[in-house]
Phi, psi and omega in degrees: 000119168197222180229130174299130152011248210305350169277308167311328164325275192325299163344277165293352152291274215317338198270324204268350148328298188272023184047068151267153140281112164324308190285346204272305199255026145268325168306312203281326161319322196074018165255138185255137189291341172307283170326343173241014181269024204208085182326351187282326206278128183268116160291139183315154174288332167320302202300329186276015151279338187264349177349315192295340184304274193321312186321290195318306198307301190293272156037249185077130239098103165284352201212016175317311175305315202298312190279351156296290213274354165298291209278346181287166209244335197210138187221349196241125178219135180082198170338296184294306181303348190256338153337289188323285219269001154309322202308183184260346192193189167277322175305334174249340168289327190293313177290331189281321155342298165321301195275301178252005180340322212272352177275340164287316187230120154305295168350348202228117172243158177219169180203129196239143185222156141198117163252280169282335152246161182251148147224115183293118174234131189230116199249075172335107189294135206280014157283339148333267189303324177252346159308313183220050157333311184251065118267320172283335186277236215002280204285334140353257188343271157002276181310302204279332172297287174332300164286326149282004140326295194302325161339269191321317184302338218247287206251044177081292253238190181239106169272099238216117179285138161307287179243124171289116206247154175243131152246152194102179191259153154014136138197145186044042192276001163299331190300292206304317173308306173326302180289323222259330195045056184210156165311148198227106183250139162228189194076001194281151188314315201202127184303140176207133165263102194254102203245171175296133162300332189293316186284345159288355185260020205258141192282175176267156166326283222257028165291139175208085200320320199292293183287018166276315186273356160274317186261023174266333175318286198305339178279313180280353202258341145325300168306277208324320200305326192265026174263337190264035170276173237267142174296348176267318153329310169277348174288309191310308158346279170304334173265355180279312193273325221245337197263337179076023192112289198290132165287110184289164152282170184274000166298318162289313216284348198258340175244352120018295179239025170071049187180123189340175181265282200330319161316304185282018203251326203293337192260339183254356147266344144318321160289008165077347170229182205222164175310323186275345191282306182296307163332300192275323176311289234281318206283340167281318183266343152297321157297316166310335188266346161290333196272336196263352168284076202301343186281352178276136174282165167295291167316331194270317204279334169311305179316315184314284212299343179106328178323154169292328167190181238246001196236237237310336189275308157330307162292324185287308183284358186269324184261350167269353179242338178095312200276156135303135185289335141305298191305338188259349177275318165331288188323308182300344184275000000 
């Protein structure tokens, strides 16, 4: 899982605009600069969440995602991007976001609707979101800006959202009115980009229907490819991303991934290990990554994970570590 290249590229052109050093802030990163020239190359997700540390430090910009994402100029790289500017419309570039968003950022789910309004919901993974707070509200930020910039940019027009829905609190909201130039609600469940039906219907500049259905070809045989991964890979896949901490039966997780629970008990025993086995790897590298946050209670990382109660969590963690989930954060300290 991780974020292409060339989008931290941009990110750090658009920061150098605004007088970063390009070089400065591949050093304070830990990005080789090799590694963000190339739309295929994916960065581990970690390194590409914290990209925002340096931003901030170098900066002093409390809204840094938001004026990145105003200001950069280019976001759609590879397949996908020329998907995007191939499409026939905002309504069909929106679906197509929906539909493979996720191979750009795994780390990111969208879910796109219209009904009386179209909405674009874009829901950040809370392992993310709690690990790294102001880095993930910066790549928030960032993302939802970025895209309606790109809108405007694709079809001519100036796309002006009814409304911007935020989750986290408040800061600046005029900066955000300014840019979006629309009402800016925050504290909300999930981020939503809430547009006009008239304005989703606005065609794109660079549309070309032909080379739309070659490179949606060329996208989904893409997916797929990265679907024909080991059945157990892709179940962690799915309990890491689609389930969020909570451990599914294996009836949700199988069907999940298209298939019986018995199919799937039957493939993963060939591959040599079973749903509890895996159930338990993920629910373990999720509390460790959770563990490393001092601002998470222990009780919350039970909750995330599901346990019945904070003594059922204890024991579990007691037993991949030898330690109490006190004793290992004491240690960290």
């Amino acid at each position: 899982m991780g974020l292409p290249g060339t989008t931290i590229r941009t990110i750090f052109q658009t920061a150098t605009s605004m007088g970063a050093a390009f070089g400065t802030l591949c050093q304070m990163s830990g990005v080789n600069p090799e590694e963000i020239s190339d739309s295929e190359h994916m960065v581990e997700w970690e390194k590409g969440a914290l990209i925002w540390v340096p931003l901030l430090k170098l900066s002093g910009d409390p809204l840094i995602g938001l004026h990145i994402g105003m200001s950069a100029k280019r976001v759609l790289y590879g397949m996908f991007g020329f998907l995007i500017q191939s499409s026939k419309d905002v309504d069909q570039a929106l679906q197509m976001v929906h539909r493979y968003g996720h191979m750009q950022a795994p780390m990111i789910e969208y879910r796109y609707t219209v009904k009386e309004m179209a909405v674009l919901e874009i829901e950040q993974n809370p392992i993310w979101v709690m690990k790294y707070p102001e880095p993930s509200r910066q790549a928030k930020d960032f993302l939802i800006a970025i895209i309606v910039t790109t809108l405007s940019s694709l079809t001519g027009k100036n796309i002006v959202p009814v409304r911007i829905e935020l989750t986290g609190e408040m800061r600046e909201i005029s900066e955000y009115r300014k840019h979006f130039g629309c009402e800016v609600l925050f504290n909300k469940d999930v981020n939503r980009i809430i547009l006009s039906k008239e304005d989703i219907s606005t065609p794109i500049l660079t549309s070309d229907q032909s080379m739309f259905q070659t490179f949606s070809s060329i996208v989904a045989d893409k997916q797929a490819l990265l679907e024909t991964n080991s059945t157990s890979e892709n179940l962690k896949q799915v309990l890491f991303m689609q389930f969020k901490g909570r451990i599914p039966t294996i009836e949700e997780a199988a069907s999940a991934l298209n298939m019986t629970p018995r199919n799937l008990q039957r493939k993963l025993l060939q591959e040599q290990t079973t749903f509890r086995d895996i159930a338990g790897e993920i629910r373990k590298e999720i509390a460790f990554q959770l563990m490393q946050n001092p601002a998470i209670k222990i009780t919350e990382v039970s909750d995330i994970l599901g346990y019945s109660d904070l003594t059922a969590f204890r024991k579990a963690f007691k037993s991949w570590t030898n330690a109490t989930p006190r004793e290992v954060r004491k240690g960290r300290a």
